[in-house]
C-alpha positions as a printed NumPy array, in Angstrom:
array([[  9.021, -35.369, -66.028],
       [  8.801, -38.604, -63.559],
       [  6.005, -37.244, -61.742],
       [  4.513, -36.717, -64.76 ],
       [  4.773, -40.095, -65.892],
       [  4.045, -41.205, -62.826],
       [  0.608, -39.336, -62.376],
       [ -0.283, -40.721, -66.097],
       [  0.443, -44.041, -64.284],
       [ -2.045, -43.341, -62.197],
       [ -4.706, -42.286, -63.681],
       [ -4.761, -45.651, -65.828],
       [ -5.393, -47.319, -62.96 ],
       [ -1.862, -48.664, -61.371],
       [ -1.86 , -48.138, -57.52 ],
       [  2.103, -48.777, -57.12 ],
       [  2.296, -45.751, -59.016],
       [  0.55 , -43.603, -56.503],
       [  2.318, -45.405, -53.736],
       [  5.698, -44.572, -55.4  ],
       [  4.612, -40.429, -56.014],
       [  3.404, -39.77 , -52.248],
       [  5.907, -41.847, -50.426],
       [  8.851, -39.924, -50.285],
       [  6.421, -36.886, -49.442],
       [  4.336, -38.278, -46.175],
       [  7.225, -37.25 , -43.643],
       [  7.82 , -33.989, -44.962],
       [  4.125, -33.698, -44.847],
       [  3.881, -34.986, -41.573],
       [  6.513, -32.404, -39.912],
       [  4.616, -29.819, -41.777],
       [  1.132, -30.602, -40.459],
       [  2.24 , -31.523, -36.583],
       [  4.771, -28.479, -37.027],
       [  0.987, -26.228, -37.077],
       [ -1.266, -27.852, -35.115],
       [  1.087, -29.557, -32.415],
       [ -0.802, -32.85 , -32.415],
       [  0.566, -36.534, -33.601],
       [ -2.666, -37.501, -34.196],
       [ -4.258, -34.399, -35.975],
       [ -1.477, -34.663, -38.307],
       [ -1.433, -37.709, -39.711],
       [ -5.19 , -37.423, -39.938],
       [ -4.401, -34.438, -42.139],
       [ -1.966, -35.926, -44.202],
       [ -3.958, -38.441, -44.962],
       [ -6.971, -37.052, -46.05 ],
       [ -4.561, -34.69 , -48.249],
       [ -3.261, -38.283, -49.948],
       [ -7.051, -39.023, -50.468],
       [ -7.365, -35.338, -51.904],
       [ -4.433, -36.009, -54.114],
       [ -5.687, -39.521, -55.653],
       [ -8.976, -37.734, -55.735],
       [ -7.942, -34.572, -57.895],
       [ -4.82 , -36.843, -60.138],
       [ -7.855, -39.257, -60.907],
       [-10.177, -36.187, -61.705],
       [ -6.774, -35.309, -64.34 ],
       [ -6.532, -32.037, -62.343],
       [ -3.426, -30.347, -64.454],
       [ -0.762, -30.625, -61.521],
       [  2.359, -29.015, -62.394],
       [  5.055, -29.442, -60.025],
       [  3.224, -32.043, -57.558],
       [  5.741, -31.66 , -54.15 ],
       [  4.776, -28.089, -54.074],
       [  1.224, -28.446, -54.316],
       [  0.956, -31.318, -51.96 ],
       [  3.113, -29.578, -49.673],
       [  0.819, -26.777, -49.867],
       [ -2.207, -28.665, -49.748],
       [ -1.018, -30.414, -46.293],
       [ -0.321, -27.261, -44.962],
       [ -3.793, -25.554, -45.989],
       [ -5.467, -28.664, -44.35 ],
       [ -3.734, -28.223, -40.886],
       [ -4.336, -24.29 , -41.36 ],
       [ -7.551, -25.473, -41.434],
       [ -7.676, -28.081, -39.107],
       [ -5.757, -25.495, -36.703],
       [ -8.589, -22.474, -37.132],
       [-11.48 , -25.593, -36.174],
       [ -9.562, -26.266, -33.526],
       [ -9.299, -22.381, -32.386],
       [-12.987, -22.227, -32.797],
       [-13.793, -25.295, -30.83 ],
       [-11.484, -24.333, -27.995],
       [-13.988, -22.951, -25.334],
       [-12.318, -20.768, -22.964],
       [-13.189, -21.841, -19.203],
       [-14.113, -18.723, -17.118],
       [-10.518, -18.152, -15.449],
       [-10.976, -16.499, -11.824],
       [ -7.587, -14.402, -11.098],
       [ -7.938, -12.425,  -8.171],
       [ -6.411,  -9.372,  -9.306],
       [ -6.227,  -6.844,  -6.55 ],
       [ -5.583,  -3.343,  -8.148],
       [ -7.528,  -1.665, -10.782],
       [ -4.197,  -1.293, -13.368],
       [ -4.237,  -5.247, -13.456],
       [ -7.876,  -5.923, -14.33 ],
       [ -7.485,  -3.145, -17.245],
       [ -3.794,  -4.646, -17.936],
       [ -5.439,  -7.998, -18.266],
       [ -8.594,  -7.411, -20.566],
       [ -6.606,  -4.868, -23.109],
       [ -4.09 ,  -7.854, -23.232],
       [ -7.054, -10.445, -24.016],
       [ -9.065,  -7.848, -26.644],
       [ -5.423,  -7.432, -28.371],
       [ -4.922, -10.938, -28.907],
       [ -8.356, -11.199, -30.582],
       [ -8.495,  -8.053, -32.466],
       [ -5.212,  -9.817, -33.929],
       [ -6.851, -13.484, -34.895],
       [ -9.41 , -11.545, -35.991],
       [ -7.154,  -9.337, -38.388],
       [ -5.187, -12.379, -39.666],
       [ -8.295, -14.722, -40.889],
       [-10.034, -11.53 , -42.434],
       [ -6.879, -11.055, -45.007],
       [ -7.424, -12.101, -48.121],
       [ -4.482, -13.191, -49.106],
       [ -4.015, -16.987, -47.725],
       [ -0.859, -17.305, -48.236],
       [ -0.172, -14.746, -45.713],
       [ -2.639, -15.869, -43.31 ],
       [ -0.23 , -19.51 , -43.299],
       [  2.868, -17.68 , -43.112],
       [  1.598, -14.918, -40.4  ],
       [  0.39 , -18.652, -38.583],
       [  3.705, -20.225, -38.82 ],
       [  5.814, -17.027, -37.841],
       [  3.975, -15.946, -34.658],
       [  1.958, -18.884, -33.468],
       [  3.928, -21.827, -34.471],
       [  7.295, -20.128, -33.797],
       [  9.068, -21.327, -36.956],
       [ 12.087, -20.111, -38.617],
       [ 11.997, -18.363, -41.813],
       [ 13.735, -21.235, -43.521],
       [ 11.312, -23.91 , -41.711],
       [  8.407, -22.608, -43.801],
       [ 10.797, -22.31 , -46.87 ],
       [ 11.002, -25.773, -46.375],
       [  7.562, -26.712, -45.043],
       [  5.635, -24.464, -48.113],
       [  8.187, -25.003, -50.728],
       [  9.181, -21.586, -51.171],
       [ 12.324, -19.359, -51.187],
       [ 13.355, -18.175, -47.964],
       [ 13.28 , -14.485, -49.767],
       [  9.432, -15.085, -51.045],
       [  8.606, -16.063, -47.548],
       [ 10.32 , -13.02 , -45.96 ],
       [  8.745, -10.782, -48.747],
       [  5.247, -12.619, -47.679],
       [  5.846, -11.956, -44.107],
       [  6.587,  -8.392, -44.933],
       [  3.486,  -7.813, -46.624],
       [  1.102,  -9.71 , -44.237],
       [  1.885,  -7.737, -41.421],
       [  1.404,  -4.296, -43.69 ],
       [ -1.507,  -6.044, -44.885],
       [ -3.078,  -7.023, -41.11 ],
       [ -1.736,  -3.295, -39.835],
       [ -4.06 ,  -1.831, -42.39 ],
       [ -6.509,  -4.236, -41.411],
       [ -6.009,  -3.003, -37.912],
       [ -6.25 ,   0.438, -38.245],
       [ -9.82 ,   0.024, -40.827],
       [-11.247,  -1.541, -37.86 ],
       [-10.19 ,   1.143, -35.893],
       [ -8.144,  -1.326, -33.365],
       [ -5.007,   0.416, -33.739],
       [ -4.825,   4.684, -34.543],
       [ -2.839,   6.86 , -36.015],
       [ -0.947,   9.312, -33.807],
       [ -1.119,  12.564, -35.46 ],
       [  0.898,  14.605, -33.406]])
């Protein structure tokens, strides 16, 4: 009930109120943000145009329920997003390997059409909840109990996403005809 109170606070106008909600939540935020996108400055640029999202949506009386959760989730949606511009902006420079037998070259490009059949499967999901945990897992390396703690979810629901994005991006895989299915 104090958050609550203290969003009612806040929408009548008393900044110390705001101050007191988000303050105990920037550093959390923080290590959530720079634990995606692996960049000081990225991440407190995200978190804090998720406080200005937050004033924004408490002042537009957005029913929050349980506010840590959602701002939680709302920093790491940001840097998610933040993370995928960066992806996209990333130009590859043309790398010249001298490879000298023909097994390499193939070895090489099957290895580099993987990887994007892959990024490809995980932003088509639907399901972004998966696409964040898939993210955090493989990219980001973290522990199961890191994005318990970084999402504010059980360790169980984020093992039981986990489990269900990669189902979900197999199926993905095999639509697109990336991966088969051995029928012998």
């Amino acid at each position: 009930m104090e958050q609550k109170t203290l969003i009612s606070r806040i929408q009548k106008g008393e900044d110390e109120a705001f101050a007191e909600l988000v303050t105990p939540l920037i550093e959390k935020g923080y290590r959530t943000s720079f634990g995606i996108l692996k960049s000081k400055e990225q991440a407190e640029e995200v978190v804090q145009n998720a406080l200005v999202e937050a004033y924004r949506n408490i002042m537009s009386g957005k029913e929050i329920t349980y506010f840590n959760t959602w701002f939680y989730k709302l920093v790491s949606h940001r840097s998610i997003d933040a993370w995928r511009k960066n992806e996209r902006l990333k130009e590859s420079p043309l790398e010249v390997e001298v490879v000298t037998d023909k097994y390499s070259v193939m070895e090489c490009l099957l290895k580099e059409e993987t990887e994007n059949e892959i990024k490809k499967g995980i932003s088509s999901l639907d399901n972004s909840d998966y696409k964040i945990v898939l993210i955090l897992y493989y990219y980001q390396e973290q522990a199961i109990q890191e994005i318990s703690e970084m999402l504010g979810l059980k360790s169980s629901t984020v093992k039981s996403h986990l489990r269900r994005a990669r189902n979900a991006l197999k199926k993905r895989l095999i639509e697109n005809q990336f991966i088969g299915v051995n029928t012998q």
